[in-house]
C-alpha positions as a Markdown table, in Angstrom:
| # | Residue | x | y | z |
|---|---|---|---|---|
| 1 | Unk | 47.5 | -6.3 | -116.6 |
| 2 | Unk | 46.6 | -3.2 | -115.0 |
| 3 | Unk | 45.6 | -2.6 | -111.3 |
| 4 | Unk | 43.9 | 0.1 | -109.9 |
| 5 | Unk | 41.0 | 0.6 | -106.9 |
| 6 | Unk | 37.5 | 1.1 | -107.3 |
| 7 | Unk | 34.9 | 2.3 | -105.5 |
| 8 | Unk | 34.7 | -0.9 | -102.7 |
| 9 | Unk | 38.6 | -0.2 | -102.4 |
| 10 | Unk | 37.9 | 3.5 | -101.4 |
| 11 | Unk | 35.0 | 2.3 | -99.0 |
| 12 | Unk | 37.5 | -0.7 | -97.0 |
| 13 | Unk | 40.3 | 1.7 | -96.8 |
| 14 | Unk | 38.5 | 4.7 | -94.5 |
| 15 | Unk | 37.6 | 2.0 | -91.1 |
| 16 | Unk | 40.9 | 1.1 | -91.0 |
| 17 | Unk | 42.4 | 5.1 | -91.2 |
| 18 | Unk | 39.5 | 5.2 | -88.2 |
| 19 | Unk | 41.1 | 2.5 | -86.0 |
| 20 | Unk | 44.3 | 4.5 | -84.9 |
| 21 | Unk | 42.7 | 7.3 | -83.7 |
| 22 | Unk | 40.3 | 5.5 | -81.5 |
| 23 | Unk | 43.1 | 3.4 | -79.8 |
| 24 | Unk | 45.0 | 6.2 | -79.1 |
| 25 | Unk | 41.4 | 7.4 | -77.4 |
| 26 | Unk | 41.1 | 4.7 | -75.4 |
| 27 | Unk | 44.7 | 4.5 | -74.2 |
| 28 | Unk | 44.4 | 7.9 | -72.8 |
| 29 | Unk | 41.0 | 7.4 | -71.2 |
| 30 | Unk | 42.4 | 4.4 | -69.6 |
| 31 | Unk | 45.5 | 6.7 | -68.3 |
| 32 | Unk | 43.2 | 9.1 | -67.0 |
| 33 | Unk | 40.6 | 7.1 | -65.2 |
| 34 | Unk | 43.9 | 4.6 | -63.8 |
| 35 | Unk | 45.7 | 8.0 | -62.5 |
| 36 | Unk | 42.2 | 8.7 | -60.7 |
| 37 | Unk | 41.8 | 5.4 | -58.8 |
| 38 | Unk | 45.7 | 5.9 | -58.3 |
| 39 | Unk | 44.9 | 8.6 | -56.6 |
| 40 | Unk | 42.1 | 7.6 | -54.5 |
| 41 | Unk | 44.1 | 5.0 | -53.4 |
| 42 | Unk | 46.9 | 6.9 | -52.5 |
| 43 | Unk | 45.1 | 9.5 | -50.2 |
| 44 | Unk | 42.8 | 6.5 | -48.6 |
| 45 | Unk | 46.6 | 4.9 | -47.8 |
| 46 | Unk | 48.2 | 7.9 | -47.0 |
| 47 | Unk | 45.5 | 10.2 | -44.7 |
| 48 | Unk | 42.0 | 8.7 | -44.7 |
| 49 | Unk | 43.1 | 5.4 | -43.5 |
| 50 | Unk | 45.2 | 6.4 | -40.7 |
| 51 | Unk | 42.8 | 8.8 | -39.4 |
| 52 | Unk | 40.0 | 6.2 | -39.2 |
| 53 | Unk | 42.8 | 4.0 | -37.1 |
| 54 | Unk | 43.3 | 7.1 | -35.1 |
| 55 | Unk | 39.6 | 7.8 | -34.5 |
| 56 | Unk | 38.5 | 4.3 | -33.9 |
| 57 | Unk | 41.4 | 3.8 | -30.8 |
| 58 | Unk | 40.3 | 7.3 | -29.3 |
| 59 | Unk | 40.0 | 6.8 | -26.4 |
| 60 | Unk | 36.0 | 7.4 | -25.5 |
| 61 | Unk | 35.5 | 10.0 | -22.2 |
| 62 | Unk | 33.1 | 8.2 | -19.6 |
| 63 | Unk | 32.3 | 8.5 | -15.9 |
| 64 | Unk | 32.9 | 5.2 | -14.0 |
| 65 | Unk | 31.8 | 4.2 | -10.2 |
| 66 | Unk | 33.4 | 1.7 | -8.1 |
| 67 | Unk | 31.1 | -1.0 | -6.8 |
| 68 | Unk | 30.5 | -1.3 | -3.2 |
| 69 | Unk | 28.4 | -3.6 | -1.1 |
| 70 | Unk | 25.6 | -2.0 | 1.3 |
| 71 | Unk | 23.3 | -2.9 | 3.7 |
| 72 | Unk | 19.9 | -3.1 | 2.0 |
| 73 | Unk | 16.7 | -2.7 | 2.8 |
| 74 | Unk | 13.9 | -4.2 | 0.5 |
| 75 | Unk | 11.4 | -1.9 | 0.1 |
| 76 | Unk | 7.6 | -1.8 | -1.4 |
| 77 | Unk | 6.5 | 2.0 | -2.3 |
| 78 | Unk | 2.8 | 2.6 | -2.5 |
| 79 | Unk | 0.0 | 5.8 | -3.0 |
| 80 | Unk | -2.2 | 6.1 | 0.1 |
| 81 | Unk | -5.2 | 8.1 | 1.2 |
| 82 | Unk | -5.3 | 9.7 | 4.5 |
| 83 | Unk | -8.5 | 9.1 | 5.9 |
| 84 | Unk | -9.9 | 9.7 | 10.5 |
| 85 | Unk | -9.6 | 7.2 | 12.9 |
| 86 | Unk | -13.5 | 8.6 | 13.0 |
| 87 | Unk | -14.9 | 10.7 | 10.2 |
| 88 | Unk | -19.3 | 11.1 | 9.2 |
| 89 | Unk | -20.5 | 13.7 | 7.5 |
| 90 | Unk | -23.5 | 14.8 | 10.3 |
| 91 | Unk | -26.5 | 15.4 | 9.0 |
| 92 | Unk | -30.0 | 15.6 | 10.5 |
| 93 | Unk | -32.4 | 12.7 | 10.5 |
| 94 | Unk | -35.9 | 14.5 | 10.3 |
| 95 | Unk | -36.8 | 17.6 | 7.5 |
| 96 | Unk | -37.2 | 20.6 | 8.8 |
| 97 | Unk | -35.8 | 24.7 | 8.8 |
| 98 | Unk | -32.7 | 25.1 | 11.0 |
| 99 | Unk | -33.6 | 26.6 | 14.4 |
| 100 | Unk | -30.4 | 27.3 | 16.3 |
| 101 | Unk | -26.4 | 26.7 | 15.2 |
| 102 | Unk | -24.8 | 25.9 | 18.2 |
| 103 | Unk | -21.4 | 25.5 | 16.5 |
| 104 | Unk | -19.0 | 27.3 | 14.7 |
| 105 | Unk | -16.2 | 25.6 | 11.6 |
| 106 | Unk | -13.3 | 24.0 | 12.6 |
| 107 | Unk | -13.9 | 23.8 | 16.3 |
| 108 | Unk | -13.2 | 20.9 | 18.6 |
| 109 | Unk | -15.9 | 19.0 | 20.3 |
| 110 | Unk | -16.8 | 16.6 | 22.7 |
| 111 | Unk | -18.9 | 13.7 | 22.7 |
| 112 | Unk | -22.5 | 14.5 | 22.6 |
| 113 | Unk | -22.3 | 18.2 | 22.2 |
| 114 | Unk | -25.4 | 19.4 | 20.1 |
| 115 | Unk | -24.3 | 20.9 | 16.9 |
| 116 | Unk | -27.8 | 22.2 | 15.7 |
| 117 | Unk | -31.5 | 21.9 | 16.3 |
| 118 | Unk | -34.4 | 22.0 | 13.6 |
| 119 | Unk | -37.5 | 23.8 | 14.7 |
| 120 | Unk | -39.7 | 21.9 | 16.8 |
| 121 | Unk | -43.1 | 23.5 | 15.4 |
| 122 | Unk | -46.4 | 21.7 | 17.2 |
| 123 | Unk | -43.7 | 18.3 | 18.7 |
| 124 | Unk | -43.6 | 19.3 | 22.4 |
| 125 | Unk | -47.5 | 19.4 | 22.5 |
| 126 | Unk | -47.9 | 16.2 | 21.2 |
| 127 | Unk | -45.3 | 14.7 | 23.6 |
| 128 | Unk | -47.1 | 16.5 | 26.3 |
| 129 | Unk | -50.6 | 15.3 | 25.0 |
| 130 | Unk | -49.5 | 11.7 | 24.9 |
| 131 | Unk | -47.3 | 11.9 | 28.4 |
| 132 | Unk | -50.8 | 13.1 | 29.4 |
| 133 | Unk | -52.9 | 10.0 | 27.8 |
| 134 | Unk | -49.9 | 7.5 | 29.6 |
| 135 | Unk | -50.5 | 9.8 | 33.4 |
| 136 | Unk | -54.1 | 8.3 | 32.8 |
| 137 | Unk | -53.8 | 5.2 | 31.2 |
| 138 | Unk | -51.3 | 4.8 | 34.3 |
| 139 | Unk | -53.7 | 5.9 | 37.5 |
| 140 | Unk | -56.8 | 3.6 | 35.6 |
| 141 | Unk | -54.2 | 0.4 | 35.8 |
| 142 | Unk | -53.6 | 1.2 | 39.5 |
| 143 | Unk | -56.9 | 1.5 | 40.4 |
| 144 | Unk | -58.0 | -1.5 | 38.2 |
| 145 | Unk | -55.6 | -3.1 | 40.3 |
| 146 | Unk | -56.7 | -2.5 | 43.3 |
| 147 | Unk | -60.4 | -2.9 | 42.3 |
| 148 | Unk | -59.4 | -6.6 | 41.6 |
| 149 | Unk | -57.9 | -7.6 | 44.8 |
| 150 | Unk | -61.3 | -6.7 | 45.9 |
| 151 | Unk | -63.1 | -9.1 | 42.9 |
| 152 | Unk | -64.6 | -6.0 | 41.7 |
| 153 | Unk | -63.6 | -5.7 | 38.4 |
| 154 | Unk | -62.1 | -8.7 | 36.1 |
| 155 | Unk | -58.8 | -10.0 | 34.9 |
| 156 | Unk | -60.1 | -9.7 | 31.8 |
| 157 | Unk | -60.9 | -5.5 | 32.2 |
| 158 | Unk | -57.1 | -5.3 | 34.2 |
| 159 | Unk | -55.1 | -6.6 | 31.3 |
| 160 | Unk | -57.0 | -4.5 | 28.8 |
| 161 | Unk | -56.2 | -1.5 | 30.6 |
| 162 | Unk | -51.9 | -2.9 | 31.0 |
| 163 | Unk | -52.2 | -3.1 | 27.1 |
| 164 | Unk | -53.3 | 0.7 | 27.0 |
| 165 | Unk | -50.8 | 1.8 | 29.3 |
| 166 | Unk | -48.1 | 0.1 | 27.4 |
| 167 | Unk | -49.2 | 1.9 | 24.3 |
| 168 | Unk | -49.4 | 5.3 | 25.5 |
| 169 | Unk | -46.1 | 4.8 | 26.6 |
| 170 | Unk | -44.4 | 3.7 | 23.6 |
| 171 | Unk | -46.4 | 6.9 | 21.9 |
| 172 | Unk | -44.4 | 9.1 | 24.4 |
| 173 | Unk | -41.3 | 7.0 | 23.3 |
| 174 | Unk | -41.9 | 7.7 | 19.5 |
| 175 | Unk | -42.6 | 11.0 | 19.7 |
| 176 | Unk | -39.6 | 11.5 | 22.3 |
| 177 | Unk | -37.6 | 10.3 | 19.9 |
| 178 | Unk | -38.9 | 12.7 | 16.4 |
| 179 | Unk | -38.5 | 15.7 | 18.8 |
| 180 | Unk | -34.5 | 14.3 | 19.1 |
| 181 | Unk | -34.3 | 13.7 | 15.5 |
| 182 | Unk | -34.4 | 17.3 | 15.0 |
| 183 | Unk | -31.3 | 17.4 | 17.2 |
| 184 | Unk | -27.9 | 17.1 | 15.3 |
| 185 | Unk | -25.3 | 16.0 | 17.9 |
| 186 | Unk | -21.5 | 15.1 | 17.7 |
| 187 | Unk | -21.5 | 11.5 | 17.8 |
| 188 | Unk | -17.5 | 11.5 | 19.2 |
| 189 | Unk | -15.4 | 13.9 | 19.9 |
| 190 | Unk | -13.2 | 15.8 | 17.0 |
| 191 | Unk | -12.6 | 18.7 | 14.9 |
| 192 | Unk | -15.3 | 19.9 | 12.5 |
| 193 | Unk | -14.9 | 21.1 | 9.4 |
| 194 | Unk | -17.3 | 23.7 | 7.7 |
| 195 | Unk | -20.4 | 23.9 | 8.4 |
| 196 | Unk | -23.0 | 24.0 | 5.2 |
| 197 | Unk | -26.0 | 25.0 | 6.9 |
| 198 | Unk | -27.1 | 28.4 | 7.9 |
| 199 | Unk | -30.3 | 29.2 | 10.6 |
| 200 | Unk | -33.9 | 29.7 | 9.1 |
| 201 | Unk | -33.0 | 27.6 | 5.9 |
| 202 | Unk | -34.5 | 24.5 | 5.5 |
| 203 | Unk | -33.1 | 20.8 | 5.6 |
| 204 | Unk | -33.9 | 17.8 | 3.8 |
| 205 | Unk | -33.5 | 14.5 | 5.6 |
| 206 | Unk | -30.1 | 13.4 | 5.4 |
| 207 | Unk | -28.8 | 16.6 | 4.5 |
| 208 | Unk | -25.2 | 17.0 | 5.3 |
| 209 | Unk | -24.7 | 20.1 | 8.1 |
| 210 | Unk | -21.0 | 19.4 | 9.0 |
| 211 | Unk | -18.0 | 16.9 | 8.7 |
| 212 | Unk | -16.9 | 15.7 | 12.0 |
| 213 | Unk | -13.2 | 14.3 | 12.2 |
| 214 | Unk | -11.0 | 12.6 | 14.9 |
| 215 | Unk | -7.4 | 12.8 | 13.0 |
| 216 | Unk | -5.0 | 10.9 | 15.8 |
| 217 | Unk | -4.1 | 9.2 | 15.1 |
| 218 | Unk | -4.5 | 9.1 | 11.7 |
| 219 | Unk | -5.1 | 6.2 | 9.0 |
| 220 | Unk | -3.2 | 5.7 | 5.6 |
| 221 | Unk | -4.9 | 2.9 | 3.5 |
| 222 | Unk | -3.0 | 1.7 | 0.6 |
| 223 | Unk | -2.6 | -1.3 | -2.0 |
| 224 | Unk | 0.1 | -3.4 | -2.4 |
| 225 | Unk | 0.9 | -6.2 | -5.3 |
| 226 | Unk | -0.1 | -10.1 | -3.7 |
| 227 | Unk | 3.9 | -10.9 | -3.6 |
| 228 | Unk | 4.7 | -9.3 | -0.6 |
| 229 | Unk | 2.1 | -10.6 | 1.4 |
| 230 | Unk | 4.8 | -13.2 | 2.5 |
| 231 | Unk | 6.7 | -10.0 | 3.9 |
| 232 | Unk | 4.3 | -8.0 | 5.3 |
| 233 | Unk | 2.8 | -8.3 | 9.0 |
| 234 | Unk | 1.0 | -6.5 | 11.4 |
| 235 | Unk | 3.0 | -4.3 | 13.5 |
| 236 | Unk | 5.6 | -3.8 | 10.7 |
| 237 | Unk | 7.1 | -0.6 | 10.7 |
| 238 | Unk | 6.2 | 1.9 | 7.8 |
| 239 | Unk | 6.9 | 5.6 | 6.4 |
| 240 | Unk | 5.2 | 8.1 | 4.3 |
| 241 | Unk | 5.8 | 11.2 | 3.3 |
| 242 | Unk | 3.1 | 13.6 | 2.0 |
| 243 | Unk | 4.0 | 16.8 | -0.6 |
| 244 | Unk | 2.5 | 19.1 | 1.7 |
| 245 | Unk | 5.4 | 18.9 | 4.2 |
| 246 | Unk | 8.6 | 18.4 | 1.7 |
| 247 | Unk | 11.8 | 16.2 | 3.7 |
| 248 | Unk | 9.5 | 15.5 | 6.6 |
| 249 | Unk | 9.1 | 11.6 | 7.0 |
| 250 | Unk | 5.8 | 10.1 | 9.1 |
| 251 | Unk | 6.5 | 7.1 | 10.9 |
| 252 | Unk | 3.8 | 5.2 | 11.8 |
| 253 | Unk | 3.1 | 0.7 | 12.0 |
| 254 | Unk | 0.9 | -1.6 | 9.8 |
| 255 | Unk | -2.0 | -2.4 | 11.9 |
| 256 | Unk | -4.6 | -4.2 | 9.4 |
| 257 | Unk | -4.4 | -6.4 | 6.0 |
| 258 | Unk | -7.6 | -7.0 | 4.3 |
| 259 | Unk | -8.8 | -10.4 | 4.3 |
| 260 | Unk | -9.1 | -10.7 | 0.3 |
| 261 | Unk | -7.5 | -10.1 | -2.8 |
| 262 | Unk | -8.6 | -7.6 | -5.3 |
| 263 | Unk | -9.4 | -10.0 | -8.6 |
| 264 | Unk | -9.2 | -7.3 | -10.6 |
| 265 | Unk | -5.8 | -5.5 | -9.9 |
| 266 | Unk | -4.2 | -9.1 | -7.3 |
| 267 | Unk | -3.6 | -5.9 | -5.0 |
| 268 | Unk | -4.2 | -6.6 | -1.6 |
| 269 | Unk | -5.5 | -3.1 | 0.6 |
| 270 | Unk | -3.4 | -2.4 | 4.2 |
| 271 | Unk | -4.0 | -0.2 | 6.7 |
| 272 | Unk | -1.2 | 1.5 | 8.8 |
| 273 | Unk | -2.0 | 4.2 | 11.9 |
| 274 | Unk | 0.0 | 6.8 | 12.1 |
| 275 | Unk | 0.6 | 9.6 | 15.2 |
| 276 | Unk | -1.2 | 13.0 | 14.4 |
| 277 | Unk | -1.1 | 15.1 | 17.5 |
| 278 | Unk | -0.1 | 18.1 | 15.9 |
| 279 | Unk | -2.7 | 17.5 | 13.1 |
| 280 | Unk | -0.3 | 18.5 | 10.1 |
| 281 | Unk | -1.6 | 15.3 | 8.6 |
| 282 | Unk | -5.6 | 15.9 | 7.5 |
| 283 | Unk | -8.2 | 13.0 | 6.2 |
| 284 | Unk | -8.3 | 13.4 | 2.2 |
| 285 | Unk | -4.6 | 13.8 | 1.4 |
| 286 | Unk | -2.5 | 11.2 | -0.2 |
| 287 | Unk | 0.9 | 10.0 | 0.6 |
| 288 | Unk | 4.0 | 8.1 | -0.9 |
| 289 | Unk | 4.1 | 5.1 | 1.5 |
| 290 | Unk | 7.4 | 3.1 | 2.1 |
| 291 | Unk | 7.2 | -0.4 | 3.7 |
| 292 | Unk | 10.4 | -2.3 | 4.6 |
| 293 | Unk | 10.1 | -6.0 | 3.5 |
| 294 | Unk | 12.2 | -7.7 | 6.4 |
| 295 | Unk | 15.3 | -7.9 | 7.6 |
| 296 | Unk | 19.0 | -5.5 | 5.8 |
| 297 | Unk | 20.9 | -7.4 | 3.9 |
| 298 | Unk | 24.6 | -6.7 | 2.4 |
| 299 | Unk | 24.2 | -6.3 | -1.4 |
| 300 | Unk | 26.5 | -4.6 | -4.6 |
| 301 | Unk | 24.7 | -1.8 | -5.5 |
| 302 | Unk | 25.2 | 0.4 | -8.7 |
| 303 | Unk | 23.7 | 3.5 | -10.1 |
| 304 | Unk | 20.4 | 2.2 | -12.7 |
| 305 | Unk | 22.3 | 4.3 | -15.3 |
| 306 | Unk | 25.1 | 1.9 | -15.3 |
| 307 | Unk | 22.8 | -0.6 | -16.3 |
| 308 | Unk | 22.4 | -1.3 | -20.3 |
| 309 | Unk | 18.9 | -3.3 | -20.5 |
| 310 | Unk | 18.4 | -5.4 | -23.2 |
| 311 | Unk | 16.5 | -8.6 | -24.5 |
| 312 | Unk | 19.1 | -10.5 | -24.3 |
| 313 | Unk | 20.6 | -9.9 | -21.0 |
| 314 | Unk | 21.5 | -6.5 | -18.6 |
| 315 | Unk | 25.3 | -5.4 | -19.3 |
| 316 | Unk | 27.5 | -3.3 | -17.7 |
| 317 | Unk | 31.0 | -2.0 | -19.1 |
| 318 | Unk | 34.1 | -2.8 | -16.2 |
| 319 | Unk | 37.1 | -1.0 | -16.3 |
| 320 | Unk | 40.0 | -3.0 | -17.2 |
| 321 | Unk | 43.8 | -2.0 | -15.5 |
| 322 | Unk | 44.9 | -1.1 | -19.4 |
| 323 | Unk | 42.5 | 1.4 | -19.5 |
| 324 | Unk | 40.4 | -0.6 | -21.9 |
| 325 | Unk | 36.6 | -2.0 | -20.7 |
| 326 | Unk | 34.9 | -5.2 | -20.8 |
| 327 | Unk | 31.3 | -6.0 | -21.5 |
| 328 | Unk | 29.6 | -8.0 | -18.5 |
| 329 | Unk | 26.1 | -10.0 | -18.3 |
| 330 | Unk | 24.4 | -9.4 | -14.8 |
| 331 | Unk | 21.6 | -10.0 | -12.9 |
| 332 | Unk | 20.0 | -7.6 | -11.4 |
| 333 | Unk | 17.5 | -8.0 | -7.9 |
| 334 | Unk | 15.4 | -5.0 | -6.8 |
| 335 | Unk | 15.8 | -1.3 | -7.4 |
| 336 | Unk | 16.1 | 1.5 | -4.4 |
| 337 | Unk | 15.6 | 5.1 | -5.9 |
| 338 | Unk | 18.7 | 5.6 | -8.3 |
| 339 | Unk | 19.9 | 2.4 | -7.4 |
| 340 | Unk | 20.3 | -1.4 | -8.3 |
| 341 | Unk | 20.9 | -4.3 | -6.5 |
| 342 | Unk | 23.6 | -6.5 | -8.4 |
| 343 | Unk | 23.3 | -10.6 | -7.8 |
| 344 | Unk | 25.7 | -11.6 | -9.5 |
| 345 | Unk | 28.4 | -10.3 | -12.7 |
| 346 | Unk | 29.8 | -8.0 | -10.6 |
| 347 | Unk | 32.4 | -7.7 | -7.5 |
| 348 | Unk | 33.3 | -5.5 | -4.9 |
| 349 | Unk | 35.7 | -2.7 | -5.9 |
| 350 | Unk | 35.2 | -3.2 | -10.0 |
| 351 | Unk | 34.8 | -0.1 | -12.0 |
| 352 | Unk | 32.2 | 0.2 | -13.6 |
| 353 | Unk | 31.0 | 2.9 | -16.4 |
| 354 | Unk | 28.0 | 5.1 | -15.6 |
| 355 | Unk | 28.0 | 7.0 | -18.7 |
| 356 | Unk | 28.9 | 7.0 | -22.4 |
| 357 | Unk | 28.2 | 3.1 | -22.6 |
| 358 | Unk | 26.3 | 4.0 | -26.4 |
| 359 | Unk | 30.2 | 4.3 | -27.6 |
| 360 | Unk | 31.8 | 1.8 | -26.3 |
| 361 | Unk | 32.6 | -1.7 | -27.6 |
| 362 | Unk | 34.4 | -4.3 | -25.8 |
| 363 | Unk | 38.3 | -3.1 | -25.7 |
| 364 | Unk | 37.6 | 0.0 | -26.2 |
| 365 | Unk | 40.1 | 2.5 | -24.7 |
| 366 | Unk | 38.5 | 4.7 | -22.0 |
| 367 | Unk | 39.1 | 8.0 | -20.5 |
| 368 | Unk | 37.4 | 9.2 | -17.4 |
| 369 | Unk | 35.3 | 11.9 | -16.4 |
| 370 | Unk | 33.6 | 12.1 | -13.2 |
| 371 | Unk | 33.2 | 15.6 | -13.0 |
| 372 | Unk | 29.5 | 15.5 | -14.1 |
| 373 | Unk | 28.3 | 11.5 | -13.1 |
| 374 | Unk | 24.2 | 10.3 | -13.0 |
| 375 | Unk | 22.6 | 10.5 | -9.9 |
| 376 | Unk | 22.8 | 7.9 | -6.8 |
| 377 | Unk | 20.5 | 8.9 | -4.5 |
| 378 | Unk | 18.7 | 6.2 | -2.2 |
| 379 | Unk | 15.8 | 8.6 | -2.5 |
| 380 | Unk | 15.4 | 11.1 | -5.1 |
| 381 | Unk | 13.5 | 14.5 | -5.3 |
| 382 | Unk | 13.0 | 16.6 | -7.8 |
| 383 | Unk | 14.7 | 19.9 | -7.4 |
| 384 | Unk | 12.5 | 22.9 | -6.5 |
| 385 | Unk | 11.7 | 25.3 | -9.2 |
């Protein structure tokens, strides 16, 4: 019997030659790709890990306060405009070109001085025509009169001739009073301002010739939200300060509260009067106005940057003695330039961070920094440039 291989026996022999060479592949890709994680795990244990640990207990550089109770004052802050005690805008009555400036801008008058006079064209001969009419309409009533006592004339012819001097009369009167239209007097005394007239040019009725101001004292009116009309009274003190006159402070009181609510805005408008006899204060301007809302009270105050607001509930971080901090709710009552009025999470003498709070976590190890801290001023300015 003989044996031999054919062509299929050539064909099953060459796979199986193939299968030795690919294990060995195999093997040695999964050596390679094992000493590779090996590796990675090695430095990760060895370097990265630790330095994670090291960075994540660094301790984070802050700048704490310590919390201390004050005596505060609630305050409402408002814009106001200045505005006269007394304050027109003069201007004549009757048409007419200007005559005669008695006046000159920014002078003080008295009551009644005559500012300016239009000219009086053909008006005193009329008044003098008419006082004429009334002298005659006057004697012919007399002697009517006295023609009647002696049954000369009738009652009837008397009281025609009373009606006629009562009219003549009240045509002196009217024209009396056209010849004063043309007379621009101060209606009080004051300062004015600039005059806006010049002689020989000619005024419409009504036109403004000069602004007329009594500044002391001196009104601020300003608008407040409804809630503090529970605090607010006549007589209460209040403070303003203008940009003009940087650092000064005005005092002055409250001495009017409108009678209504403003539907549109639920603003209520105040008046407070204050002292102007140096007249540094002028009708027009605007002022920052401060109103205290009753009586001082003791309260915690912090900076506002100590303060993280969220959604959920204000935060601040407190210092703990191992140098680590913990997260606090609070609740917070009204604000006072930089500051914060703490109700309640917070005690007298805690710690508290003012800055850095975005990296810090509860047990987080602290170091502080208060060589730059936020600022804590009851009543901030801007620095001049």
């Amino acid at each position: 019997m003989e044996t031999g291989t054919g062509d299929d026996g050539r064909m099953s022999a060459r796979p199986r030659a193939m299968v030795k060479p690919l294990v060995i592949l195999f093997v040695a890709v999964a050596l390679v790709m094992g000493g590779i994680y090996g590796w990675h795990l090695f430095v990760a244990k060895k370097f990265i890990g630790p330095m994670l640990k090291a960075m994540a207990t660094a301790p984070q550089t802050v700048s704490t306060v310590i919390a201390v109770s004050t005596r505060w004052q609630a305050q409402t802050q408002a814009l106001g405009s200045l505005r006269a005690v007394r304050g027109a805008d003069l201007a004549a009555q009757a048409a007419g070109v200007v005559d005669k400036i008695h006046i000159e801008s920014g002078t003080d008058v008295a009551a009644g001085t005559v500012l300016l006079t239009l000219k009086p064209n053909d008006d005193p001969a009329k008044l003098a025509q008419l006082e004429a009419q009334a002298e005659l309409a006057a004697i012919t009533y007399k002697r009517d009169q006295e023609q009647l006592a002696a049954q000369a004339i009738s009652q009837a012819t008397v009281d025609a001739d009373a009606s006629s001097l009562k009219s003549a009369r009240a045509q002196v009167a009217a024209q009396q009073a056209l010849i004063e239209e043309k007379t621009v007097r101060a209606p009080f005394a004051g300062r004015l301002g600039i005059r806006q007239v010049d002689e020989g040019q000619y005024l419409a009725a009504g036109t403004t010739v000069v602004t007329l101001q009594a500044p002391d004292p001196i009104y601020i009116d300003y608008y407040v939200p409804q809630q503090t009309l529970s605090t607010m009274t006549v007589g209460e003190p209040v403070s303003a300060t203008v940009d003009t006159y940087p650092g000064v402070t005005f005092s002055g009181k409250i001495v009017s509260i409108n009678s209504k609510v403003d539907t549109a805005s639920r603003n209520v408008q105040a008046r407070a009067s204050f002292a102007n006899a140096d007249r540094r204060l002028i009708p027009g301007m605007y002022a920052n106005v401060r109103i205290d809302n009753g009586a001082a009270t003791p309260q915690i105050t912090l900076p506002q940057a100590a303060i993280t607001y969220n959604p959920f509930g204000d935060t601040v971080y407190v210092v703990q003695k191992n140098g680590t901090v913990l997260q606090r709710f609070v609740q917070l009552g009204d604000t006072r330039g930089d500051q914060v009025a703490v109700k309640s999470g917070v005690a007298v003498g805690d710690e508290i961070v003012t800055a850095g709070q975005m990296k810090l976590r509860n047990g987080a190890a602290i170091h502080v920094n208060n060589q730059v801290v936020p600022s804590n001023d009851l009543n901030p300015t801007p620095p001049n440039e």
